[in-house]
C-alpha positions, 0 to 999 in steps of 0.5 A: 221140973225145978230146973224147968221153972227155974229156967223160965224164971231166967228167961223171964228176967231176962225178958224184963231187963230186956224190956226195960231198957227198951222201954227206957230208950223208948221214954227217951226217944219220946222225950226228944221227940215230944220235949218242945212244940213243932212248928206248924203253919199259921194257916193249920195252928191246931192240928186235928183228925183221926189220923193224928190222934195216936200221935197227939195222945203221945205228943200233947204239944203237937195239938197246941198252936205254934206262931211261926216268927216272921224274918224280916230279911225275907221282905227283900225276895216278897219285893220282887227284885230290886235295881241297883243304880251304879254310876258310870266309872269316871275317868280320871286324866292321865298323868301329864309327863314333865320332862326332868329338868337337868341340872346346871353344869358348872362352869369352866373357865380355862385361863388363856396362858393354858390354852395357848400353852396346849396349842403351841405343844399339840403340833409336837404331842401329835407327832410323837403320838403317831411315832410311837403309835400312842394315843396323843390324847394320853399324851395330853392327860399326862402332860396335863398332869406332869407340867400343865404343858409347861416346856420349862417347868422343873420339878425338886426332883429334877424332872424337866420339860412338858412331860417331866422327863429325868436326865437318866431316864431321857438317856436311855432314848438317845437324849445325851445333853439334859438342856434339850429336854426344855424343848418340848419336841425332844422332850415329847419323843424321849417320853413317848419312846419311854412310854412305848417300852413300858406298854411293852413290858407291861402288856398294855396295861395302861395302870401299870405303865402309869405307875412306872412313869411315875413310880419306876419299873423296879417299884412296879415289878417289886409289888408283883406288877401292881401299882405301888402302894404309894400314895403319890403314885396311886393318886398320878395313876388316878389322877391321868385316867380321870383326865384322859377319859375326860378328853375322850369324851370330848375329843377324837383323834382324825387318821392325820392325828389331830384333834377333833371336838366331838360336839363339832363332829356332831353339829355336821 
């Protein structure tokens, strides 16, 4: 008996803690729910009947009226709807194009003792070029620099004649007496035979026959068939390409080996 009235003294405190935490959550629950006023309707402010008496006895604040706060954001929808004016997109003109206006070309003004010096020496330049398959236009860029087609022009180091040939090198190609490289028939030959072998020897390479004419074979070939790290000689190679793509540009050569203005070719 005494373990049965302690039993039910267990199970009923059991019961009571148990309760209590119901109870507990049940104040809490009451607490959030009833804690602050529900919004109601301002047309339905009190609320009241049978149904809702329970519900207003446990929750005082139901039965108070509420007024419900009024957003003026809203007026735009109670308007209606609303038109909005956008105004036709304007078309701006298109940018006007203007040609760039190219600049002033300098200009040259050739003296006439040059002139009359290139032309009296084309006619021989132009045969050479074609007897040692030679584009006579090179032949005019080195003459150009060499001598500026001067016939008689000597340099200190004894070179002579248009294309600065010296005695040794004139040798080689069949000129035995040196006198006759002042003219500028012979003087063009023994060059452009001269030049044919380096074209030769160095596989067309137009930089390296420069430089030998120049330089020397021995200097190029010293340098492992570059152009010599010499001043001089970079500045000749340079200085002939420069002419010679110039001329290019504005001369070609007709099947006969003459000169042609490429702005007459244009003009027919």
């Amino acid at each position: 008996m005494a373990g049965t009235n302690k039993k039910r003294r267990d199970v009923s405190l059991s019961n009571l803690i148990a309760a209590a935490a119901l109870l507990g959550a049940a104040s809490v629950t009451m607490a959030q729910t009833c804690g602050g006023k529900l919004p109601t309707p301002e047309a339905k402010a009190v609320v009241g009947g049978e149904k809702f008496k329970l519900i207003t006895q446990q929750c005082p604040g139901l039965s108070e009226p509420i007024t419900i706060q009024h957003a003026s954001q809203l007026d735009l929808y109670e308007k209606g709807s609303v038109t909005i004016n956008m105004s036709d997109p304007v078309e701006e003109p298109a940018p006007r194009f203007i040609p760039p206006v190219p600049a002033p070309q300098p200009s040259i003004n050739v003296p006439e003792r040059d002139v009359s010096r290139v032309l009296k020496i084309a006619p021989a330049v132009t045969a050479a070029a074609q007897a040692y398959d030679l584009d006579p236009l090179l032949l005019h860029a080195i003459a150009h620099v060499e001598s500026r087609h001067g016939a008689t022009a000597v340099s200190p180091a004894g070179a002579r004649g248009v294309m600065q040939m010296m005695p040794a090198t004139a040798r080689r190609f069949g000129v035995a007496d040196e006198r006759t490289l002042f003219d500028a028939d012979t003087n063009l030959r023994a060059s452009a035979a001269y030049l044919r072998t380096l074209f030769l020897r160095y596989g067309e390479n137009v930089h390296l026959v420069l430089a030998a004419y120049n330089a020397g074979e021995g200097a190029v070939d010293r340098n492992g068939r570059n152009v010599p790290p010499y001043p001089e000689t970079q500045a000749y190679v340079r200085d002939v390409l420069a002419i010679y793509r110039r001329l290019q540009a504005t001369f070609s050569v007709s099947p006969t080996g003459t000169l042609v203005s490429r702005n007459e070719q244009g003009a027919r």
